[in-house]
C-alpha positions as CSV (number, residue, x, y, z in Angstrom):
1,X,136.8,99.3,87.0
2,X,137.8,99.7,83.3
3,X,137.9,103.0,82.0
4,X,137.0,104.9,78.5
5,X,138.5,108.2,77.9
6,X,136.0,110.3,75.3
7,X,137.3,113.2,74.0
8,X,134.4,115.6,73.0
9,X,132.5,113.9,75.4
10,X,129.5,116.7,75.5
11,X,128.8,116.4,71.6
12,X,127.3,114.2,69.6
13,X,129.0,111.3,69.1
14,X,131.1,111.9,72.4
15,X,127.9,112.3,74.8
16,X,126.6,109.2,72.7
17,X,129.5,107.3,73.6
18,X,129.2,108.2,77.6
19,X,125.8,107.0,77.8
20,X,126.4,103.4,76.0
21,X,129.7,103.2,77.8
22,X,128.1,104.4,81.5
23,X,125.1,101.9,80.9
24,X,127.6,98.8,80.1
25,X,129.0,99.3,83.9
26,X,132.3,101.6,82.6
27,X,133.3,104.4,84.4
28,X,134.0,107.0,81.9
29,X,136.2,110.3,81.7
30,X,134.8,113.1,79.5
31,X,137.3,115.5,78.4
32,X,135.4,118.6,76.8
33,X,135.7,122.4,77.2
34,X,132.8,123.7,74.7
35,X,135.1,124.8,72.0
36,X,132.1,124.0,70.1
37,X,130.6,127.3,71.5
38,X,133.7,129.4,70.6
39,X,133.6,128.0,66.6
40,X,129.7,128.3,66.6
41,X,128.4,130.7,68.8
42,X,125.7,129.9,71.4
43,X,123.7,127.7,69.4
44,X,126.4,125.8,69.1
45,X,127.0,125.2,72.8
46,X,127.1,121.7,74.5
47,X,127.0,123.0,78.2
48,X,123.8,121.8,77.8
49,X,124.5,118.3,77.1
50,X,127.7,118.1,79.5
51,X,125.1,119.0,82.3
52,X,123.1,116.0,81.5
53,X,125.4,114.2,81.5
54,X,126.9,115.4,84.9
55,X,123.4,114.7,86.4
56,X,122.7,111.2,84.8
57,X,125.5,109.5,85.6
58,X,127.3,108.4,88.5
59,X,130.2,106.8,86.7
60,X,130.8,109.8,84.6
61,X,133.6,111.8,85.8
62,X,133.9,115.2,83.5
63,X,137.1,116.8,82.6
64,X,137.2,120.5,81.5
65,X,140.2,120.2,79.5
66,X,141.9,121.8,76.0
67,X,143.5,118.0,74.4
68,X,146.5,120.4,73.0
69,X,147.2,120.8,76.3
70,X,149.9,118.0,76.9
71,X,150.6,118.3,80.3
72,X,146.3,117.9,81.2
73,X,146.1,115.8,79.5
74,X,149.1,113.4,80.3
75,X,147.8,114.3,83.7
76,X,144.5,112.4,83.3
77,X,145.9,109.7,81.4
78,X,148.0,108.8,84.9
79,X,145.4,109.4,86.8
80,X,143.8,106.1,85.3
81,X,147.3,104.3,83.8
82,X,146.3,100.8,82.8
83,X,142.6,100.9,83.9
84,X,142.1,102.6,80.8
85,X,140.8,100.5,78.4
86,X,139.7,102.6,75.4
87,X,140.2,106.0,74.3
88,X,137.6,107.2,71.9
89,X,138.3,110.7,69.9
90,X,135.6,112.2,69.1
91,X,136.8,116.0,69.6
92,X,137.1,118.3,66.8
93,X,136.9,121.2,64.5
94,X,134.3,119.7,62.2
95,X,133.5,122.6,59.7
96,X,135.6,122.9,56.7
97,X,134.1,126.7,56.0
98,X,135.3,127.7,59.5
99,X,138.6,126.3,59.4
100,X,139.6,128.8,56.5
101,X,138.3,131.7,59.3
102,X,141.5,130.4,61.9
103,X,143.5,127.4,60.3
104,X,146.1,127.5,62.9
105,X,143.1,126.8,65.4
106,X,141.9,124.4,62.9
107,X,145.1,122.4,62.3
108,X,146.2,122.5,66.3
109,X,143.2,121.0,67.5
110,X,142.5,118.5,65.0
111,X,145.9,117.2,64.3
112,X,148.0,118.6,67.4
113,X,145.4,117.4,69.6
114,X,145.3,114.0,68.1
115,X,148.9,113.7,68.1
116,X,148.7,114.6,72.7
117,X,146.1,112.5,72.9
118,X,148.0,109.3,70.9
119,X,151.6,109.4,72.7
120,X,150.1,109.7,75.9
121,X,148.5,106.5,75.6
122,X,151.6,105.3,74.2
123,X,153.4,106.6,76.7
124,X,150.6,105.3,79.6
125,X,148.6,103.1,78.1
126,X,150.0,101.2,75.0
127,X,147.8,98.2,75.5
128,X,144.0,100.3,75.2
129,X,142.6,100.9,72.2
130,X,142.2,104.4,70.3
131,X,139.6,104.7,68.1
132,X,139.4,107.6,65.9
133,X,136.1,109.8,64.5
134,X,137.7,110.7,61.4
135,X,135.9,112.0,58.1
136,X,135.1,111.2,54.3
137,X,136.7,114.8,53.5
138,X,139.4,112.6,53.9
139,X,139.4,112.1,50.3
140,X,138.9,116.0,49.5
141,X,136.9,116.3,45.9
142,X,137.6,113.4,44.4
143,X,134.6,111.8,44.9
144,X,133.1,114.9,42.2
145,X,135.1,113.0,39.4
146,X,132.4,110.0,39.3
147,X,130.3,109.6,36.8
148,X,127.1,110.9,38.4
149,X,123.5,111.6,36.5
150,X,121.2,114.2,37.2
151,X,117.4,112.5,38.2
152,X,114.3,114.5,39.5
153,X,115.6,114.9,42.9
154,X,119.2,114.0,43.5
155,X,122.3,113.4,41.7
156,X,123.5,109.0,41.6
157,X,125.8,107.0,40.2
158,X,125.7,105.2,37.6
159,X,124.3,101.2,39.0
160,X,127.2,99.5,36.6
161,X,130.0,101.4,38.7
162,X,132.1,99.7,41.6
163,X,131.0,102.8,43.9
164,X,127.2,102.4,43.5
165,X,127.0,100.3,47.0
166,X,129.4,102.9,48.0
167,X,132.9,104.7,48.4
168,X,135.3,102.2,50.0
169,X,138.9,102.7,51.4
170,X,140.4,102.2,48.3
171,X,139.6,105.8,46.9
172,X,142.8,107.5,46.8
173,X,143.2,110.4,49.0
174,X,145.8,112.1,46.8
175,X,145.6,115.4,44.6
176,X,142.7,116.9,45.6
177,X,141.5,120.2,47.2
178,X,140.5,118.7,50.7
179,X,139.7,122.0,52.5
180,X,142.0,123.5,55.5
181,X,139.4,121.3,57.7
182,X,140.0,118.4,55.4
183,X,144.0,118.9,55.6
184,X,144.0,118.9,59.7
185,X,141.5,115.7,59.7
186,X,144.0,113.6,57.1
187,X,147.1,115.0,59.3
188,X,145.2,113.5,62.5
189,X,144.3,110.2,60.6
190,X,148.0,109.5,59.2
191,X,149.1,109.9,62.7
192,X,146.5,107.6,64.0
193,X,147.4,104.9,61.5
194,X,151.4,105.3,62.0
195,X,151.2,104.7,65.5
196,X,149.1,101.2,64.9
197,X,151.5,100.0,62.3
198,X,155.2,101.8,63.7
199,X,154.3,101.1,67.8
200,X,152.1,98.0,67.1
201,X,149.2,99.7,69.0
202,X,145.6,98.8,68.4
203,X,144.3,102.0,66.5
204,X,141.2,102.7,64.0
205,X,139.8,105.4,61.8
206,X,136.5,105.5,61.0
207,X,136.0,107.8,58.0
208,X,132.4,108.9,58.1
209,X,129.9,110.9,56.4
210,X,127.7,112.7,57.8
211,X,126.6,112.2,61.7
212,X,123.5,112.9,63.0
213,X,121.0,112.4,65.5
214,X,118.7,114.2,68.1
215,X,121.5,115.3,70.3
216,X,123.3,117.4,68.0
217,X,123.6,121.1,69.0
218,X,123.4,121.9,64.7
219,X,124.2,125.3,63.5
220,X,124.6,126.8,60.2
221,X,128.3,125.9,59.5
222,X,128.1,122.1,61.4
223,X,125.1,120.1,61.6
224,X,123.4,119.7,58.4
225,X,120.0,117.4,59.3
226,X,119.8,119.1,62.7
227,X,119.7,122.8,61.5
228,X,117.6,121.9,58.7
229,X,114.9,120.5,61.2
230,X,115.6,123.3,64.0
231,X,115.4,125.9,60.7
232,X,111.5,123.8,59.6
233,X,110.5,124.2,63.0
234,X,111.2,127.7,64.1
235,X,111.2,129.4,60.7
236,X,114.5,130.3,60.6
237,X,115.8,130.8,56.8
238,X,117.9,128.2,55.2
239,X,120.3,128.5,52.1
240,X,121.2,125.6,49.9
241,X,124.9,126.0,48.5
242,X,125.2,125.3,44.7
243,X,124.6,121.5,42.9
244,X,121.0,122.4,42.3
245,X,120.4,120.8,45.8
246,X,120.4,117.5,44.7
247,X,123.7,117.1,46.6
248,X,123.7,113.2,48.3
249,X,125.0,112.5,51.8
250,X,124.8,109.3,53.3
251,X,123.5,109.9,57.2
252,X,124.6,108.1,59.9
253,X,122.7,107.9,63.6
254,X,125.4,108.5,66.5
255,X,124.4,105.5,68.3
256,X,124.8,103.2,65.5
257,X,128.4,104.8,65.1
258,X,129.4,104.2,68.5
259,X,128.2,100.9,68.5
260,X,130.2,100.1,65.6
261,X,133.5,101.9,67.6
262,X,132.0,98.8,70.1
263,X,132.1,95.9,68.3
264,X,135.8,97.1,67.2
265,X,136.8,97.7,70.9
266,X,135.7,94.1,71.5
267,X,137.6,92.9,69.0
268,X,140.6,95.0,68.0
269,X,143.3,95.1,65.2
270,X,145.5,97.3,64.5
271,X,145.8,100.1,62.2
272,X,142.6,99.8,60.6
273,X,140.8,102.0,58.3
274,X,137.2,101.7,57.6
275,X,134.5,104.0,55.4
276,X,131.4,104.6,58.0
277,X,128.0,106.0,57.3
278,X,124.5,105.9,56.8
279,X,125.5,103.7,53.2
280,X,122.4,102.8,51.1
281,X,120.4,102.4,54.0
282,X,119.8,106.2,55.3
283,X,121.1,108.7,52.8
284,X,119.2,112.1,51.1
285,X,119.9,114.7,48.8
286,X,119.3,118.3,50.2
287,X,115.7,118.3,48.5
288,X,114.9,115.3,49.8
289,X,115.8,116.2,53.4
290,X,113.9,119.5,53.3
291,X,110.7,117.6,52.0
292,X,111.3,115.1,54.8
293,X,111.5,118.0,57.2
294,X,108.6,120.0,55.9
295,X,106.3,116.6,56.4
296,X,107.7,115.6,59.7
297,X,107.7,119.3,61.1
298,X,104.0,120.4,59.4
299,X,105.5,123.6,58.1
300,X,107.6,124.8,55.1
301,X,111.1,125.7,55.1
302,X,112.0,129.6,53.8
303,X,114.7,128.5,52.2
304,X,116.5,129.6,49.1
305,X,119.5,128.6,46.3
306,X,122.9,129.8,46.2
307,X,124.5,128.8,42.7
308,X,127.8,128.5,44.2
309,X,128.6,125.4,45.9
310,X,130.9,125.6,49.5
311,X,134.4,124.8,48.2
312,X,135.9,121.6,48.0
313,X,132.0,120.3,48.6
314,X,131.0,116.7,47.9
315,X,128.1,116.2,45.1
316,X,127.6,112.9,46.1
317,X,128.7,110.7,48.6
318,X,128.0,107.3,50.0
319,X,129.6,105.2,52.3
320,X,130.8,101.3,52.0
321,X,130.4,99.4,54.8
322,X,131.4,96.9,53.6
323,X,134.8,96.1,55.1
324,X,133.7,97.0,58.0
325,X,130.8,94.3,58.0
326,X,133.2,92.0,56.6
327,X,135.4,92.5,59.8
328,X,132.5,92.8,62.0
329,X,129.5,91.0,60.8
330,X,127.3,91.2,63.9
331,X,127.3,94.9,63.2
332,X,124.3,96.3,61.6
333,X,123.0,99.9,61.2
334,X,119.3,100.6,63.2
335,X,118.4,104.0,62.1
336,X,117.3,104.8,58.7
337,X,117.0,108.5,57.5
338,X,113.1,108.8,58.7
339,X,113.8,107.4,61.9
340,X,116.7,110.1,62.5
341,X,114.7,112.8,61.7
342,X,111.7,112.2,63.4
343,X,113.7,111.7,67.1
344,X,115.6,115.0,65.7
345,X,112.4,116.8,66.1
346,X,110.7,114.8,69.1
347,X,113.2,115.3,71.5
348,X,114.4,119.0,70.8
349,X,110.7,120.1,70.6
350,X,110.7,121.7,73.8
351,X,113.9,123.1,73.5
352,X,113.6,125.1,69.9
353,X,110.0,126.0,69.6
């Protein structure tokens, strides 16, 4: 039976990924050890999810491992040699406020781990594919030098610049303050794209915005549309960090992420870098997203302003897709903004209120 290794496998993309990959007939190794709990506390736990998972599927096979941990994980790399297939890499420290807390923590897991995770397969596996959840922070600030305009509700971009469908790949990633998160992440991706051009090996990074969808265990530092919901519902005060909270993310749905990491699986190259996200199809400024909320919930937010924005923050950003589509036209994204946010709140109902 072919075999997809998922690193991260109990959060949100990674658990998305074990459930399209376990209903396609694959068996699938999870490799997760809740670190997620130890950089967010207990709301950020995905024991929850990993038992789910545990219990759903038969062809799941979980794996409580660290991915800086070479000799674990060389050890479950061998265990499947050249039934693996793909290797999708989802784990990571994703909060650029928390990596300044412990950026040797930071660093080691996002880029040391990549860098186990990548010559093992070389070493094991050369012929599987590694496909990389990378990150638009890629790109640090830069993005804040467009030429945005202030409307009612949200900063945008001018319609007569080249970004106004979106960022693409071409955005230089050079001279900016990226955060220590931001640092780790273009460490990890580098490395991802050396070893497709100087080992020939079939690797992608897919630089996304923001991911979302009603599996996310959101908390204050990592999470942005699930907090905000799990805050409507159950009261909890919110903050809103500088840029008059017209601040614009483009939002992406997990499962339409991992079905994009799908169609490249099918049909691999090597080296690739692609800009991923919601685009101009599912995108919101923080106003906008608390309005949603408030509507979709029945109940007002407590929230309030901070003047100073989170450092190295993005005012605005939104994804190209285009390259991607180019590449992979049958690709198309499913879930717009309301559509995420009312399955946010369905299906963790029970769970937060």
């Amino acid at each position: 039976m072919d075999v997809v290794l998922v690193t991260g496998s109990a959060g949100l993309v990674g658990s998305e990924a074990v459930r399209f990959f376990c209903q396609r007939g694959f068996l699938v190794a999870g490799v997760d050890n809740d670190m997620r709990k130890y950089f967010f506390g207990e709301d950020g736990s995905t024991r929850w999810l990993r038992d789910a998972l545990v219990r759903d599927y038969k062809n799941y096979k979980h794996q409580d491992a660290d991915i800086r941990d070479p000799k674990a994980i060389e050890a479950i790399f061998r265990e499947y040699g050249n039934d693996l297939k793909l290797v999708l890499h989802t784990a990571s420290q994703p909060s650029h406020d928390w990596a300044a807390r412990e950026p040797y923590t930071d660093f080691t897991v996002n880029a040391n781990g990549t860098l186990v995770l990548l010559e093992c397969m070389r070493q094991v596996c050369p012929e599987a594919v590694f496909i990389f959840t990378s990150t638009n922070k890629v790109y640090g600030d830069r993005p804040n030098e467009l030429p945005l305009r202030e409307q009612e509700l949200r900063w945008e971009i001018d319609p007569a610049h080249r970004y106004h469908p979106g960022i693409d790949e071409t955005m230089s990633i050079d001279e900016t303050k990226h955060s220590l998160f931001g640092a780790s992440k273009v460490a990890a991706d580098v490395l991802v794209q050396e070893y497709g051009r100087y080992f020939g090996m079939k690797t992608a990074c897919f630089r996304a915005g923001c991911i979302t969808g009603p599996n996310h265990s959101g908390a204050q530092l990592h999470g942005f549309l699930s907090y905000l919901m799990k805050c409507t519902m159950t009261g909890t005060p919110y903050t809103v960090f500088g840029y008059k909270g017209k601040q614009v993310r483009d939002n992406i749905h997990s499962f339409d992420l991992v079905n994009a990491c799908f169609h490249f699986f099918q049909s691999p190259r090597v080296a690739e870098v692609y800009n991923i996200g919601g685009g101009r199809f599912s995108n919101c400024s923080m106003l906008e997203a608390i309005a949603d909320c408030e509507k979709i919930a029945g109940k007002k937010l407590p929230w309030s302003y901070a003047e100073t924005n989170r450092s190295g923050d993005h005012i605005w950003w939104i994804s190209s897709l285009a390259k991607f589509q180019k590449h992979y036209p049958a690709w198309k994204l499913e879930n717009d903004m309301q559509a995420i946010l009312r399955q946010i709140h369905s299906n963790n109902a029970a769970r937060w209120v």
